[in-house]
C-alpha positions in Angstrom: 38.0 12.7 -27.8 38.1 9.5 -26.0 39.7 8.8 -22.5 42.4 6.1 -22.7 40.4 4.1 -19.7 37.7 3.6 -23.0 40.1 1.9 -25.0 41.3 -0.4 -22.5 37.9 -1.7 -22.4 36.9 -4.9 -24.7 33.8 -6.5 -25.5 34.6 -9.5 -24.2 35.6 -7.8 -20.7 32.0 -5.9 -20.3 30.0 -9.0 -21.4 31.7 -11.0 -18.5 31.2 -8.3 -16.2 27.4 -7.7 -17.0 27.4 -11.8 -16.7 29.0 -12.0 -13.4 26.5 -8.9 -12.0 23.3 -11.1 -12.8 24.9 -13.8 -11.1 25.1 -12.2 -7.8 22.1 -10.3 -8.4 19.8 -13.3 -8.9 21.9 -15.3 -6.3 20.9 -12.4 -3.7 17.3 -11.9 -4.9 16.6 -15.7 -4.1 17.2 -14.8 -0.5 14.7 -12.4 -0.6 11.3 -13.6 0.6 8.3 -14.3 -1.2 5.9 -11.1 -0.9 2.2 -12.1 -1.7 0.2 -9.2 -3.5 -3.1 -8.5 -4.7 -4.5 -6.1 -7.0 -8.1 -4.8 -7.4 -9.9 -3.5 -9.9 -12.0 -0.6 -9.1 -15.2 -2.3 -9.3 -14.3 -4.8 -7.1 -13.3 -2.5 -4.4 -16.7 -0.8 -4.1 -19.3 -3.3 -5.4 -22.8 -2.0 -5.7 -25.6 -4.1 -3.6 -28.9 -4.1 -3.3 -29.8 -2.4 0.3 -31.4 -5.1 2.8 -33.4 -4.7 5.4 -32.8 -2.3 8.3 -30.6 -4.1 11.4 -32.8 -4.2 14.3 -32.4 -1.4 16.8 -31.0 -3.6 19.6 -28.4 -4.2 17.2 -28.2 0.1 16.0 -27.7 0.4 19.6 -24.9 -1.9 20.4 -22.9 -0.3 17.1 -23.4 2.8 18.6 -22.3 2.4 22.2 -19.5 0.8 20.7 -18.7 3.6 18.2 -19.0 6.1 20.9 -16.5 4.2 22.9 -13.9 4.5 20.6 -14.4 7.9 19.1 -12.1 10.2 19.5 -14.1 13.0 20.4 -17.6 14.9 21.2 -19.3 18.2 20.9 -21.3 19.1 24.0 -24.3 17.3 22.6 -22.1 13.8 22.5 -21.9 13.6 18.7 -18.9 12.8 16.6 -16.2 15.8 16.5 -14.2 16.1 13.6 -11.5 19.0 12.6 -10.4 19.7 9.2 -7.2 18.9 8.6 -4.9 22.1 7.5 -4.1 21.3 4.4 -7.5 21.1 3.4 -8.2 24.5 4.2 
């Protein structure tokens, strides 16, 4: 059984209508800026390289005085404390 809004419906009418929707539609995408993305393979994220030689310690030390600046917190004997999160459990 058909509704009687279907028959009023032509061809003509819905290929106008689909027409005019692309118009606006591309009219308001151009407004849209220009997003830049970029993809990466999984190799290139984590490239394999050949170790180097060790930093100097003067350098070690720097890295971590700075580290332990920033860290959020420390067991008694000043290392790096770390909770598992909850869901992990």
């Amino acid at each position: 059984m058909s509704d009687s809004k279907d028959q009023d419906l032509n061809p003509k009418e819905i290929e106008r209508s689909a027409e005019e929707i692309l118009r606006v539609f591309t009219r308001v995408i151009e407004s849209l800026p220009v997003e830049e993305e970029t993809y990466y393979g999984q190799e290139l994220v984590n490239p394999l390289r050949p170790d180097g030689e060790p930093s100097p310690p003067s350098v070690r030390r720097e890295f971590r005085k700075c580290f332990i600046s920033i860290m959020p917190a420390s067991d008694d004997d000043g290392k790096l404390r770390v909770e598992v999160a909850r869901w992990a459990r």
